[in-house]
C-alpha positions as CSV (number, residue, x, y, z in Angstrom):
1,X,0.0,0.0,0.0
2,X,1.3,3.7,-0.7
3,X,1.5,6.7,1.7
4,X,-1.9,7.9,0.7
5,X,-3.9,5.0,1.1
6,X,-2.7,4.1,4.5
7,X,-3.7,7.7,5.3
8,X,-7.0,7.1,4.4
9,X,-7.0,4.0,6.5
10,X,-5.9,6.0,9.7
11,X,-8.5,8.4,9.4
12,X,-11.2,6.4,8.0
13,X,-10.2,4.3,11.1
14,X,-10.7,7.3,13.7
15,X,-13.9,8.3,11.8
16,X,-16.1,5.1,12.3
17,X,-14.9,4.6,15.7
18,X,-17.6,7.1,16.2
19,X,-20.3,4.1,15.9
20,X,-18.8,2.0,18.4
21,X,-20.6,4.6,21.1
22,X,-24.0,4.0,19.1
23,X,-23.3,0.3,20.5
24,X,-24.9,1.6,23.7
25,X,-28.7,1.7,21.9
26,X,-28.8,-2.5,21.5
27,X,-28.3,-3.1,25.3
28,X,-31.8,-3.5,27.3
29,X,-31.7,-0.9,30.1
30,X,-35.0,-1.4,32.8
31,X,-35.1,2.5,33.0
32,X,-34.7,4.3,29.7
33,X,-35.0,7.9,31.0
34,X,-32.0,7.4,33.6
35,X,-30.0,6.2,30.4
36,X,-30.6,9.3,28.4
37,X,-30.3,11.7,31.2
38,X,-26.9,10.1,32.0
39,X,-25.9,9.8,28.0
40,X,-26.7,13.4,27.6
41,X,-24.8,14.5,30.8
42,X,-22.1,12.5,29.7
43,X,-21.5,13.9,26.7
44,X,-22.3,17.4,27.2
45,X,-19.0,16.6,29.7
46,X,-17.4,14.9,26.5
47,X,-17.8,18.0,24.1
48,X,-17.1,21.0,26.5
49,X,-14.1,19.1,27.5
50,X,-13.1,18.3,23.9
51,X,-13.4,22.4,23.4
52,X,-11.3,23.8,25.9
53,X,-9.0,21.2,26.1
54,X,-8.0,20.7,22.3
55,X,-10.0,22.9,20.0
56,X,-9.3,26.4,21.6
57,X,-6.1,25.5,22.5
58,X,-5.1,24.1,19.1
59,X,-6.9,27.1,17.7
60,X,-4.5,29.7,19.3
61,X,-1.4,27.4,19.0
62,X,-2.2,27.8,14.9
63,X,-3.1,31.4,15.0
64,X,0.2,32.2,17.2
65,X,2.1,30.7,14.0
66,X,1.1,34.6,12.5
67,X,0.4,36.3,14.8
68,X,1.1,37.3,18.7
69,X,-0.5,35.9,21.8
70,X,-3.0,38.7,22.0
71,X,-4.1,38.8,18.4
72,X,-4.3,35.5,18.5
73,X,-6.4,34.7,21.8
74,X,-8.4,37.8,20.7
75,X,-9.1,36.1,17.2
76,X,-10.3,32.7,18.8
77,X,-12.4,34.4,21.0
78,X,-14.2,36.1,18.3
79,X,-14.7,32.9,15.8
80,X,-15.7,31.0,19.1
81,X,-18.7,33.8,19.6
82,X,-19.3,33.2,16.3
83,X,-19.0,29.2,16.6
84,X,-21.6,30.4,19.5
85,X,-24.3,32.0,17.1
86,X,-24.2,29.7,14.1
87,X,-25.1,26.7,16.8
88,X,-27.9,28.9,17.9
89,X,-29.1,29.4,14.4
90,X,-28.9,25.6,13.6
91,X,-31.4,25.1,16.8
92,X,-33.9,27.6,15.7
93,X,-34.4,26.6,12.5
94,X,-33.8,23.1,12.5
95,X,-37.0,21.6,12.0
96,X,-38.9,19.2,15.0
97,X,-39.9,15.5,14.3
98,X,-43.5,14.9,14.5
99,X,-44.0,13.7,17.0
100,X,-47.1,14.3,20.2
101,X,-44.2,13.8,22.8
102,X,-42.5,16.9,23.2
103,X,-39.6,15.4,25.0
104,X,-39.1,13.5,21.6
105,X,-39.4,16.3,19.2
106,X,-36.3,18.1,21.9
107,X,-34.6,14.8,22.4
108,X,-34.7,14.7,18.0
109,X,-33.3,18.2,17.8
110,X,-30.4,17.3,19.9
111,X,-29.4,14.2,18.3
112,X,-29.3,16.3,15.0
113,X,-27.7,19.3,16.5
114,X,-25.0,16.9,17.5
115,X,-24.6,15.1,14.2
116,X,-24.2,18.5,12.4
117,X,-21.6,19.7,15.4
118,X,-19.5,16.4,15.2
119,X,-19.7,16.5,11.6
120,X,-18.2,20.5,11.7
121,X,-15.9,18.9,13.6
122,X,-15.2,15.5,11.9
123,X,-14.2,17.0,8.4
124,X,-11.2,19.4,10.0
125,X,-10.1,15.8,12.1
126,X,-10.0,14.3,8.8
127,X,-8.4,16.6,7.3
128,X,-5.3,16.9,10.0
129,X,-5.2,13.6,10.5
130,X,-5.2,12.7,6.6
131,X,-2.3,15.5,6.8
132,X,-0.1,13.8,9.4
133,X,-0.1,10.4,8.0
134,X,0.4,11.2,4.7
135,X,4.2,12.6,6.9
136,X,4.8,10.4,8.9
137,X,2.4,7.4,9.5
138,X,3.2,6.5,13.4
139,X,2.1,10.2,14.1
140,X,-1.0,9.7,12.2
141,X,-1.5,6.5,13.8
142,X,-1.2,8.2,17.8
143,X,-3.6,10.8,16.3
144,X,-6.1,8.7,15.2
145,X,-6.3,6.5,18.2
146,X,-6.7,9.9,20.6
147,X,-9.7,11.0,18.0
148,X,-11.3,7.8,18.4
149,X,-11.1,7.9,21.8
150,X,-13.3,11.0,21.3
151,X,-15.7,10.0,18.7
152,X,-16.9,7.0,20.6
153,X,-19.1,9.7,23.4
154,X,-19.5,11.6,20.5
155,X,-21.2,8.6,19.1
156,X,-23.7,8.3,21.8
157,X,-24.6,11.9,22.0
158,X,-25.7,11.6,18.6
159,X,-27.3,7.6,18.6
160,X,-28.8,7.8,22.3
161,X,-31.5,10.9,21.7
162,X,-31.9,9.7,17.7
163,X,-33.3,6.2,18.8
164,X,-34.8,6.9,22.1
165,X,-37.0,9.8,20.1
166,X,-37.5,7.8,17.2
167,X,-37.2,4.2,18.4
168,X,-35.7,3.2,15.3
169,X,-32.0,1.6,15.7
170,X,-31.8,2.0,11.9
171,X,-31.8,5.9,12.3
172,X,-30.1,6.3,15.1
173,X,-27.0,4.2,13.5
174,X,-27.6,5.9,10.5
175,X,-26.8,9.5,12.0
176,X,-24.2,8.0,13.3
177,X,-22.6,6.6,10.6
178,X,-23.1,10.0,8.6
179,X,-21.0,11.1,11.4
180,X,-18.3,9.0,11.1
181,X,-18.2,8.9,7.4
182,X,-17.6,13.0,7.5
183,X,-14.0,11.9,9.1
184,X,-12.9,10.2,5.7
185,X,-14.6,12.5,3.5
186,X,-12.2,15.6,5.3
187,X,-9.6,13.1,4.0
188,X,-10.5,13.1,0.5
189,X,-11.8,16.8,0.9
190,X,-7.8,17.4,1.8
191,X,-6.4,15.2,-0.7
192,X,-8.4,16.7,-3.8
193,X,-8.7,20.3,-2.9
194,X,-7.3,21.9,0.3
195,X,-3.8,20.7,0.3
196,X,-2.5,24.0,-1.4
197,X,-4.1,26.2,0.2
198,X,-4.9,25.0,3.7
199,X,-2.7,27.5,6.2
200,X,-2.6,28.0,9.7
201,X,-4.9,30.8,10.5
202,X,-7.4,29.2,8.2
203,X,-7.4,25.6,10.4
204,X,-7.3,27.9,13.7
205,X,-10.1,30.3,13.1
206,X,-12.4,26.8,12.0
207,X,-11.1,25.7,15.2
208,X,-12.8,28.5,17.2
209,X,-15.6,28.2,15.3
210,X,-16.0,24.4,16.1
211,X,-15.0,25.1,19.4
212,X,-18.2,27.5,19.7
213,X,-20.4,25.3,18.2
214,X,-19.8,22.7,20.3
215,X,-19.6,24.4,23.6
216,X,-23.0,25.7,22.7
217,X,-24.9,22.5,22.3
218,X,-23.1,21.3,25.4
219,X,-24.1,24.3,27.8
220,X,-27.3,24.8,26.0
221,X,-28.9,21.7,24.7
222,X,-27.3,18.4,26.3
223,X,-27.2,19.7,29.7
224,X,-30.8,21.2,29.7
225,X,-32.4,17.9,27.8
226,X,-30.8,16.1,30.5
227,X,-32.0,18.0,33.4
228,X,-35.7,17.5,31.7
229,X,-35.5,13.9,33.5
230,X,-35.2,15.7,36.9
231,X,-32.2,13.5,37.8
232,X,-30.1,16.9,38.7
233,X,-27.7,14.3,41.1
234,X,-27.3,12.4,37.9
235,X,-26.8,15.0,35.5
236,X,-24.6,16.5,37.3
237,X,-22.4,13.0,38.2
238,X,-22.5,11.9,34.3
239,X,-21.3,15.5,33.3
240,X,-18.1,15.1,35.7
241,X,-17.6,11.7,34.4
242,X,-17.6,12.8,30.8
243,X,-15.0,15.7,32.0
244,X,-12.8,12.6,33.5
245,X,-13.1,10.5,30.8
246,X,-11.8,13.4,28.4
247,X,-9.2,14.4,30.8
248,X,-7.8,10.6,31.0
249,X,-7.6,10.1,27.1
250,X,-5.3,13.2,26.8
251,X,-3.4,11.8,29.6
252,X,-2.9,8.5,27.5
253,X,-2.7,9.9,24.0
């Protein structure tokens, strides 16, 4: 195999590890509503964690290539605003499942809020991680194992409210897998079009903007849609644990 294809292994790889987390709809669970509360919590934890560990972070680190530290954090800031506002736009007008249980239609709207974030995100991922293997493959390799060690959360934050508002397993793997797939198509996205002209302040200021996006749905749709269950004990515990669990995987990656 060349450079290029084992590339496209390693990220593809990283990509579909996202639907090992959509695993979690074929187990039986004796109370459903605990099980989304903590899957919600959880990876509201998972994605906040995700932003200010490695997006914003990465973000400035790219921008600081160009620029100083103020310019740089100031830039970040502003994207991440804007991240902020686009994830507020995709809420409003995304459109409810019909459904007459209104903790369906919101439990809908987050699983597809989600897919679009982690796509958003997926397709830079790709793109980096298509970028370092194509350099040097062991590097690529230790970066895909630390994104897949991201995606598989990410996985249930976008399976868990899909098929518990649906109850179709098909749909909820489905997003999923639309998910994933967006991690490979960054790849191909990189290898056909963006290698010339991809720079540093372009990947940082998507960065922020990610970063936004996905602190928003964390503060202002996974946490609230889990507090719905009044389990606030719960909530609270799963969101500390998806923090951890983030925490942890840096440690080992």
């Amino acid at each position: 195999m060349s450079n290029i294809e084992y590339s496209f292994l390693i990220t593809s790889f990283a990509g579909l590890s996202t639907m090992l987390g959509a695993l979690l709809i074929f187990f039986r669970f004796q109370n459903t509503n605990k099980v989304v509360c903590s899957a919600l919590a959880f990876a509201s934890g998972v994605m906040l964690t995700i932003s200010i560990t490695d997006l914003i972070p990465s973000s400035i680190s790219d921008l600081m290539k160009n620029f100083y530290l103020f310019p740089s954090i100031l830039l970040s800031l502003i994207f991440i605003v804007i991240g902020i506002i686009i994830s507020l736009l995709i809420n409003k007008y995304i459109p409810d499942i019909n459904s007459n249980n209104i903790n369906n239609k919101g439990l809908f709207k987050v699983g597809l809020i989600s897919m679009i974030a982690i796509i958003l995100h997926n397709v830079p991922e790709g793109i980096a991680t298509f970028m370092t293997s194509t350099r040097d493959i062991k590097l690529g390799l230790s970066l895909a194992i630390a994104i897949s060690l991201h995606n598989i959360p990410e996985g249930i934050s976008i399976s868990v409210p899909i098929y518990y508002s649906t109850k179709s397993k098909i749909k909820a793997m489905l997003y999923t897998l639309v998910s994933g797939i967006s991690e490979p198509v960054g790849a191909v996205i990189a290898y056909l079009f963006l290698s010339p002209y991809m720079n540093d302040v372009i990947m940082g200021l998507l960065l922020a903007v990610i970063a936004g996006i996905m602190t928003a749905i964390s503060l202002y749709e996974l946490i609230p849609a889990s507090l719905q269950y009044k389990e606030n004990n719960r909530t609270i515990g799963f969101f500390i644990i998806g923090i951890i669990f983030m925490i942890v995987c840096h440690l080992f990656t």
